[in-house]
BALOLUM-338362 format. One record per residue (C-alpha): residue number from 1; residue in one letter; x, y, z. Coordinates in steps of 0.25 Angstrom, whole numbers, plus 5000, padded with zeros to 4 digits. Layout:
<atoms>
> i; aa; x; y; z
> NUM; A; X; Y; Z
...
</atoms>
This chain:
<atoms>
> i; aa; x; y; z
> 1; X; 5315; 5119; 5252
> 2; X; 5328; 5113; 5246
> 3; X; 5336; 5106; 5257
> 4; X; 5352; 5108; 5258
> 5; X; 5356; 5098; 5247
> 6; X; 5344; 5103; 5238
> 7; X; 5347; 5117; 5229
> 8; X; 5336; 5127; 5233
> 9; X; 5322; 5127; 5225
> 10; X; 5312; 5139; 5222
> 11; X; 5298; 5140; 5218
> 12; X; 5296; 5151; 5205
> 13; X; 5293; 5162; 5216
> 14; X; 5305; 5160; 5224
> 15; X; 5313; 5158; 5213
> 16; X; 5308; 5169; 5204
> 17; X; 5311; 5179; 5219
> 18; X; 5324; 5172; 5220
> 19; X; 5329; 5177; 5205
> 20; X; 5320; 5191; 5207
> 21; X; 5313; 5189; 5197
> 22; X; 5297; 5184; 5194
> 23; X; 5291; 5171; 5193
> 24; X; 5285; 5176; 5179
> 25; X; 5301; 5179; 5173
> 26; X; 5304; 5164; 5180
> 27; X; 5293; 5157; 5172
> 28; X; 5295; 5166; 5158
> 29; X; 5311; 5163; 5160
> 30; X; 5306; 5148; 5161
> 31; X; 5298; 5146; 5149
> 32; X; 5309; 5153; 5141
> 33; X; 5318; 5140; 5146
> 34; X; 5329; 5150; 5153
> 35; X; 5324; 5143; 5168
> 36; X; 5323; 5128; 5169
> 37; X; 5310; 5123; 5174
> 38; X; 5308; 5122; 5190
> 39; X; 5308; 5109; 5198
> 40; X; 5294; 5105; 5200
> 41; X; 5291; 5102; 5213
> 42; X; 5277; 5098; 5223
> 43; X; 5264; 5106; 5219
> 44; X; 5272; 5109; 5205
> 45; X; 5279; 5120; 5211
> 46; X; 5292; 5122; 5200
> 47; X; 5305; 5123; 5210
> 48; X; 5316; 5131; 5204
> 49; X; 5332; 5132; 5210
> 50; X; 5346; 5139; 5210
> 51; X; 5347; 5136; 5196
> 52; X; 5335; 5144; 5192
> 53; X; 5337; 5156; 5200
> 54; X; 5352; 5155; 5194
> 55; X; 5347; 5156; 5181
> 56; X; 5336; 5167; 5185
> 57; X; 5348; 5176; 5189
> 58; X; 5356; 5171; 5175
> 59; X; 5346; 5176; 5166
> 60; X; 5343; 5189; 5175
> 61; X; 5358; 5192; 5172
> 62; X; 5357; 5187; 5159
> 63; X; 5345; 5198; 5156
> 64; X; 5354; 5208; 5163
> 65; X; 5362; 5207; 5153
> 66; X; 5356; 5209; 5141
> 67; X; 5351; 5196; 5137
> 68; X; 5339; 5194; 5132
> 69; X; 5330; 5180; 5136
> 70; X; 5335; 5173; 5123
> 71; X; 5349; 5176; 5125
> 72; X; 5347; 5172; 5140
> 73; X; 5341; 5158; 5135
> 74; X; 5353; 5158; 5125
> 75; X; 5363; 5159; 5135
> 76; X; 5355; 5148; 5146
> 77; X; 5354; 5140; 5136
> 78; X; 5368; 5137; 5134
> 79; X; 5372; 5135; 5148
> 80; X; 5373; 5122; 5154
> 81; X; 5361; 5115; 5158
> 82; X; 5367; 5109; 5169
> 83; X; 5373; 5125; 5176
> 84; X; 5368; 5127; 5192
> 85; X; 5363; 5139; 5197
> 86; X; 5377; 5140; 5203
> 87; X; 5384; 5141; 5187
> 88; X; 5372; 5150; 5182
> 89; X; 5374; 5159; 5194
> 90; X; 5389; 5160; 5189
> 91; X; 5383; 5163; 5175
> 92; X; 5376; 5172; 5181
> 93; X; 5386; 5180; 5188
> 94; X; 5397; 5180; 5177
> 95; X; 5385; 5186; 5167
> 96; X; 5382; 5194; 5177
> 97; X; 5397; 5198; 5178
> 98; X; 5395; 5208; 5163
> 99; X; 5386; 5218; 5169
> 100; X; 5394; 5231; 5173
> 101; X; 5388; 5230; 5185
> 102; X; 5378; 5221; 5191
> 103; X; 5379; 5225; 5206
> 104; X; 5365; 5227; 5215
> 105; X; 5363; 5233; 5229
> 106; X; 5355; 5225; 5239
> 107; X; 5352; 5224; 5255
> 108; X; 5357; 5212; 5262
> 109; X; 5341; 5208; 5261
> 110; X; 5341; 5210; 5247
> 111; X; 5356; 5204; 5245
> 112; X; 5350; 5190; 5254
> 113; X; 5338; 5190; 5246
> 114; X; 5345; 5188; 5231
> 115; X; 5354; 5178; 5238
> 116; X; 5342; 5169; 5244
> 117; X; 5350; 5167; 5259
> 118; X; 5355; 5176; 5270
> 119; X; 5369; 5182; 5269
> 120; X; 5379; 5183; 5280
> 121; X; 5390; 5193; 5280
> 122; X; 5401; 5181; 5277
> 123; X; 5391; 5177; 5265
> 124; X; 5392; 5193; 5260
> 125; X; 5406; 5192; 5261
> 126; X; 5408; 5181; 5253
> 127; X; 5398; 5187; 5242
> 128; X; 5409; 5200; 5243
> 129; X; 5418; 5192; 5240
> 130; X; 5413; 5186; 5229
> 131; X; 5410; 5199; 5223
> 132; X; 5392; 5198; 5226
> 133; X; 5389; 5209; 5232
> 134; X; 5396; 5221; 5241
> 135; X; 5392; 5227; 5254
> 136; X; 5386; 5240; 5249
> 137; X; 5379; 5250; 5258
> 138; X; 5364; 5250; 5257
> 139; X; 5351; 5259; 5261
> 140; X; 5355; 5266; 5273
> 141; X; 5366; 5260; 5276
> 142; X; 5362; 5246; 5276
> 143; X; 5369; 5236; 5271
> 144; X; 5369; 5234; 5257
> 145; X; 5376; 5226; 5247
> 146; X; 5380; 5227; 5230
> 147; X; 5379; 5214; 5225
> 148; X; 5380; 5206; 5209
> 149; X; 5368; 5200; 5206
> 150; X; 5375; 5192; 5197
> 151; X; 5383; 5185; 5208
> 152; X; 5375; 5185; 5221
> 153; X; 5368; 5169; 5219
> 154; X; 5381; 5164; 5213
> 155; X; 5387; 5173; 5226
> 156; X; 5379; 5168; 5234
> 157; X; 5380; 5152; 5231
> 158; X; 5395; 5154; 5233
> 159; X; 5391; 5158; 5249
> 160; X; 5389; 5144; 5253
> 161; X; 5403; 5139; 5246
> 162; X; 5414; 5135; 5256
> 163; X; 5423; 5147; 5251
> 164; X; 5432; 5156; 5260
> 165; X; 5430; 5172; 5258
> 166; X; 5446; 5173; 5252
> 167; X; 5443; 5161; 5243
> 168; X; 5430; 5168; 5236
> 169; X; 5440; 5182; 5235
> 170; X; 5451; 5174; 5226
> 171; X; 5440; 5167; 5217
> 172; X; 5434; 5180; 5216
> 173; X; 5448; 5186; 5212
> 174; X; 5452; 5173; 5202
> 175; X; 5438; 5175; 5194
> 176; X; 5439; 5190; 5193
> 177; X; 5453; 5188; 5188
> 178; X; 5451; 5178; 5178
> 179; X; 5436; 5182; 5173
> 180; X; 5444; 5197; 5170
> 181; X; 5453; 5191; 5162
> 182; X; 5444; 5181; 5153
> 183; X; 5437; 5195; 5151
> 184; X; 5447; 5202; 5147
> 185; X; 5451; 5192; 5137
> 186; X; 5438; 5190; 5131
> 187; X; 5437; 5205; 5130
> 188; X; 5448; 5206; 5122
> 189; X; 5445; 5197; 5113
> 190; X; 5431; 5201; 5111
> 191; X; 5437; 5215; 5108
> 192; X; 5448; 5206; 5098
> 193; X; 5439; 5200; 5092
> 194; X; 5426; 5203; 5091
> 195; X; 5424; 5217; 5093
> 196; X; 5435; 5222; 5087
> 197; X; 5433; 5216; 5073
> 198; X; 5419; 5220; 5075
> 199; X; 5424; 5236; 5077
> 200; X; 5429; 5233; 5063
> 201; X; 5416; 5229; 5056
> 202; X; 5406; 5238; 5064
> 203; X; 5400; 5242; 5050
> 204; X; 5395; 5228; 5049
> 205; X; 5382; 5228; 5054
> 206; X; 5381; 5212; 5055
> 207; X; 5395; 5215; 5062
> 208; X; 5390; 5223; 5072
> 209; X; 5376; 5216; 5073
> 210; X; 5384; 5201; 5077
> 211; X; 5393; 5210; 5087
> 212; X; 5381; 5216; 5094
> 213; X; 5376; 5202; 5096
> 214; X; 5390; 5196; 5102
> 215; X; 5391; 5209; 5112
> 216; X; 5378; 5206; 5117
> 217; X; 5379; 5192; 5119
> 218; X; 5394; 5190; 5123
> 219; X; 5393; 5194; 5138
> 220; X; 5384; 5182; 5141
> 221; X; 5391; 5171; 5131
> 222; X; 5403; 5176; 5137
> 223; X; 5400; 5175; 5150
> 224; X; 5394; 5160; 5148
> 225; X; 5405; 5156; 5142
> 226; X; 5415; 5160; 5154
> 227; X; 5404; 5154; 5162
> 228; X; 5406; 5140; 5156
> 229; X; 5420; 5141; 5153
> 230; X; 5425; 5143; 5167
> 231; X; 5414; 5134; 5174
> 232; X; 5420; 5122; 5164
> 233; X; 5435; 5127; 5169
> 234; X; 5430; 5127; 5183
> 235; X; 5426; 5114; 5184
> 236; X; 5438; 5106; 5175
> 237; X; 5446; 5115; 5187
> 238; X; 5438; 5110; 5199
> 239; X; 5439; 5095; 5191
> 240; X; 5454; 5096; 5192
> 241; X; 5457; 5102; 5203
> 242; X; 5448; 5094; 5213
> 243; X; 5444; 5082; 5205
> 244; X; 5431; 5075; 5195
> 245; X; 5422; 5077; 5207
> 246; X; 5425; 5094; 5209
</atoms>
C-alpha cells in the first residue's frame, strides 16, 4: 500500500479492473511498447501506477476514435517521455472532447467505482462544475447521474486541489471561450485552405486519396498539438507570474 507522499501502485489485476479492461489487453498493449514496463517489486510481482491507468484510458479514447493500434503507437510516440498521468489525463480529455457525444449513465455505485474513492455531495458539486457528470434520475427513481468518461479521472484529481466552487465555474468559462475560438479559426482555415482547393481537384484521384488520409488523422494531430501548445504557454505563464520555482 503507497503511503501519503507515495503515488498509488497496482498489481496487473487491479490495474487491468481499474481501466476495465483484461489483463490479456494489458499484457498485448505491453509487448506492442504502448505501456511502459511495471516496477518489479518482492516475489517478482510487476507494480504499475497513475501513469498506466492514464495511458489505459488515452489509448481506450484513442481506439474510440478511429485509430487503429499503429496510429495509436504513432501518436504515443511523439509525446513527451517525461508526461504524468495528470498531462495524459488532459490528452485524454481533449481527444475525448471530438466525439458528438461521449456522455454514459451510472449509479453513485458505479460512478464511485470509475473513480477509485467515495464521493461526497461537495465533491459531486465540484465535478458539475467542472462540467464531469450531471445528476440525472436513475432506475426507479434513484439517484443517478450522466457523466464523460473522458473527463472523470482528470475530474477527479482536480477534487483534492484547493479551489473554491466560483473559482472552477470562471476557469471553466475562460477555457470554453478560448478553445471555441481557436476552433473556429482552424475550421476556417482548413476550409481556406485545404478543403476548399481539394473541392476543386476531386477528379484527381491521388488528390482525393492524400485528403482522405489528412481528414482521418487530423482530429488527434490536432488535438496534440493544442495539447502541447498550451501546456508550453501555461507554464512560461505560471513562470512569470509567480517566479522560476512556479
Amino acid at each position: 500500500m503507497a503511503t501519503e507522499t507515495e503515488e498509488p501502485t497496482f498489481t496487473v489485476d487491479e490495474l487491468a479492473a481499474r481501466a476495465g479492461v483484461t489483463v490479456r489487453t494489458i499484457r498485448f498493449y505491453s509487448t506492442r511498447g504502448l505501456l511502459p514496463p511495471p516496477v518489479i517489486g518482492p516475489r517478482r510481482v510487476g507494480h504499475y501506477g497513475p501513469g498506466h491507468l492514464s495511458r489505459l484510458a488515452l489509448i481506450e479514447e484513442l481506439q474510440h476514435q478511429g485509430m487503429t493500434l499503429a496510429a495509436i503507437e504513432r501518436y504515443l510516440e511523439q509525446l513527451p517521455p517525461d508526461l504524468s498521468a495528470h498531462d495524459l489525463a488532459i490528452h485524454r480529455a481533449l481527444v475525448a472532447s471530438w466525439a458528438p457525444d461521449s456522455a454514459e449513465e451510472a449509479s453513485r455505485d458505479e460512478l464511485e467505482r470509475r473513480a477509485g474513492r467515495p464521493l461526497g455531495e461537495q465533491d459531486i458539486d465540484r465535478l458539475a462544475a467542472m462540467g464531469v457528470l450531471d445528476r440525472a434520475a436513475g432506475p426507479e427513481g434513484t439517484e443517478g447521474y450522466r457523466l464523460d468518461p473522458g473527463l472523470l479521472r482528470l475530474g477527479v484529481e482536480l477534487l483534492d486541489v484547493p479551489i473554491a466552487h466560483e473559482t472552477i465555474l470562471a476557469a471553466r468559462t475562460v477555457l470554453l471561450e478560448h478553445t471555441r475560438s481557436a476552433a473556429h479559426e482552424l475550421t476556417r482555415l482548413f476550409r481556406d485552405e485545404v478543403w476548399n482547393p481539394y473541392r476543386e481537384r476531386e477528379s484527381d484521384p491521388e488528390h482525393v486519396a492524400a485528403m482522405k488520409s489528412l481528414s482521418a488523422h487530423m482530429q488527434p494531430m490536432v488535438v496534440q498539438a493544442l495539447v502541447t501548445a498550451f501546456q508550453r504557454s501555461l507554464k512560461e505563464e505560471l513562470r512569470a507570474a509567480f517566479g522560476k520555482e512556479s
